[in-house]
C-alpha positions in Angstrom: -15.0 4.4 -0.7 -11.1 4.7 -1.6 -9.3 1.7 -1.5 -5.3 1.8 -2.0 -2.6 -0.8 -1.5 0.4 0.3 0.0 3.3 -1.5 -1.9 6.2 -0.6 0.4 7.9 2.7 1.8 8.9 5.5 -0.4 11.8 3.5 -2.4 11.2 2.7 -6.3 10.3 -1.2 -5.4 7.0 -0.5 -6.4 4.3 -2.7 -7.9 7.1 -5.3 -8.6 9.4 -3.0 -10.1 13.3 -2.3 -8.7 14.7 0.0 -11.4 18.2 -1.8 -10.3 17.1 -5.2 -9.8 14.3 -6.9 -11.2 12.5 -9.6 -9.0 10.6 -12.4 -10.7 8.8 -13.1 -6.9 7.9 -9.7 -6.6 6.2 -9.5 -10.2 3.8 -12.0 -9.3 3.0 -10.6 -5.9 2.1 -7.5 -7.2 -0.1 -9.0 -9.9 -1.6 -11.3 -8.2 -2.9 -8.5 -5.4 -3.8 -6.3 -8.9 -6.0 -9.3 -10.0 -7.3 -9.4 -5.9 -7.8 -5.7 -5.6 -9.6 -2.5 -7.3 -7.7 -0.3 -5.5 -5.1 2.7 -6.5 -1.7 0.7 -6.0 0.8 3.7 -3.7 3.6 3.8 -2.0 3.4 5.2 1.7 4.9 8.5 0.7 2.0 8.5 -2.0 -0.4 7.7 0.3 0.2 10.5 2.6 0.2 13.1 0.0 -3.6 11.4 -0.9 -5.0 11.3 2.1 -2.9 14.6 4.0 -4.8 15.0 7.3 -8.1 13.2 6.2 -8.7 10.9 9.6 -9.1 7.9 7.0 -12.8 7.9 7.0 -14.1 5.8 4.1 -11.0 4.4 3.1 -9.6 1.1 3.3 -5.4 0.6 3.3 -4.6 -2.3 1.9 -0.9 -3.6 3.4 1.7 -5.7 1.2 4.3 -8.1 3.3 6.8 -4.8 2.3 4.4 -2.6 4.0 2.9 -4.3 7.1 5.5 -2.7 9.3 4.1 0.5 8.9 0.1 -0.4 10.3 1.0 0.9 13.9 1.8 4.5 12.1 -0.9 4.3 9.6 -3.6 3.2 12.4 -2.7 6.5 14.7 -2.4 8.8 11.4 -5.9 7.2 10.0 -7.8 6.0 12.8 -11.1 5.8 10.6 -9.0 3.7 8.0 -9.8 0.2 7.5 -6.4 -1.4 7.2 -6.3 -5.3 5.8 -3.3 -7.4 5.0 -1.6 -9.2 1.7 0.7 -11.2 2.3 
């Protein structure tokens, strides 16, 4: 089964990195959900290239709070996906 966490949109804010600002809060999210998860840590951009037009079978989307916005799109695109929530 793939597993991936979605960190956020397409933007550089990605596993508790901002190339222009650094966040202390964000640093520990993300490791924390690295210590929680096994999976392959994307952006959503990222994750559509992975998956293309795959309907999501065996594969489970893990949201961030940065990415949860997005489960309505993810849930038509992937309707096999199994989506779950970090927040």
């Amino acid at each position: 089964m793939k597993e991936y966490f979605v960190t956020e949109g397409n933007s550089n804010n990605y596993v508790g990195l901002n190339y222009m600002f650094k966040s202390v809060i964000d640093a520990k999210y993300f490791e924390e959900a690295k210590k929680r998860f096994e999976a392959q840590f994307v952006n959503l951009g990222e994750l559509y290239r992975l998956l293309g037009n795959e309907d999501g079978t065996s594969t489970t989307i893990i949201l961030s709070k940065y990415s949860s916005p997005f489960d309505k799109i993810l849930k038509a695109k992937y309707p096999k996906a199994k989506i779950k929530y970090y927040k």
